[in-house]
N, C-alpha and C positions, 0 to 999 in steps of 0.2 A: 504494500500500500504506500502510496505516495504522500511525504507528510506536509500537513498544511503550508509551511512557510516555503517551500519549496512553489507549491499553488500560487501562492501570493504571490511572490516574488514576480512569476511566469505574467500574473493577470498584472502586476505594476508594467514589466516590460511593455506588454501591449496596450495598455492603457496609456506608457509614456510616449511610445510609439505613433497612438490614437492622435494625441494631443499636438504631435512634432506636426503630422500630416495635414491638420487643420489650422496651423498657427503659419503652414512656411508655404503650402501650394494655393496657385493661382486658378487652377483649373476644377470645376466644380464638381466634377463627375470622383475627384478624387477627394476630395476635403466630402464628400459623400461618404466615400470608403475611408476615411478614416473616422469619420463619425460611427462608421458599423464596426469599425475596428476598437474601441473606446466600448460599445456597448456588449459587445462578446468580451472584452475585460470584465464587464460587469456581472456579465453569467458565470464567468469562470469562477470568480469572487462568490458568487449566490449558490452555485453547485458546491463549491470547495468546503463553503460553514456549514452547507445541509448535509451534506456526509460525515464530517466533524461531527454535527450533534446531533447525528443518525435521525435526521428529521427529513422528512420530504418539502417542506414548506422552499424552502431554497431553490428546488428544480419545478416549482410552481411558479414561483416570480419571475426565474428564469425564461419559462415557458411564454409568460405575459411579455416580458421583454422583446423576446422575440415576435411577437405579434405585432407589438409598436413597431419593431424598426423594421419589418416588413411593409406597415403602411407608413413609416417615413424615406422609404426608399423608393415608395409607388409616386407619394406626392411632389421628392424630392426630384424624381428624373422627367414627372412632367414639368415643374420648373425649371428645367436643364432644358429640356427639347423647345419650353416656348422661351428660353431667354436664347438659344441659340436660331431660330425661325426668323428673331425678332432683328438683331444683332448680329449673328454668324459667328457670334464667339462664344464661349463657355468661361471667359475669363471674370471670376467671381469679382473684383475689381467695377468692372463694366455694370452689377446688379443691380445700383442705381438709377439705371438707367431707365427701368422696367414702368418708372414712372409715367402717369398723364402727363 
């Protein structure tokens, strides 16, 4: 069995990882993917203490979690596709632009 801190460790990396890709890229479709990279830290995290304290409650949240960022990746790529329609670019930078 794999011990918690070893877990933790794993879901900080990606979670630090998460944070690097939405703070340094320009392009939306990726500060996307790192937003989903940040929230599977957050499962890792929620599975990791449900096993620790032999509770399922943890891969229930998990479970929700994953529900949200399936429909924030639904809403998130149709504003990709109409900020690129609109503009021809995906440069998050430009999302002001989306303005009347």
């Amino acid at each position: 069995m794999i011990r918690l801190p070893f877990v933790l460790f794993f879901a900080a990396l990606l979670f630090s990882a998460g944070v690097y890709g939405v703070l340094a890229r320009r392009n939306a479709v990726m500060v996307l993917m790192a937003i989903e990279l940040m929230l599977n830290a957050v499962n890792v995290n929620l599975v990791a203490f449900g096993s620790q304290l032999q509770d399922v409650t943890g891969q229930i949240f998990a479970v929700f979690v994953i529900a949200v960022a399936a429909a924030e990746v639904g809403i998130g790529l149709a504003i990709v596709i109409l900020l690129y329609r609109n503009r021809e670019s995906i440069n998050v930078d430009e999302v002001n632009l989306l303005k009347w």
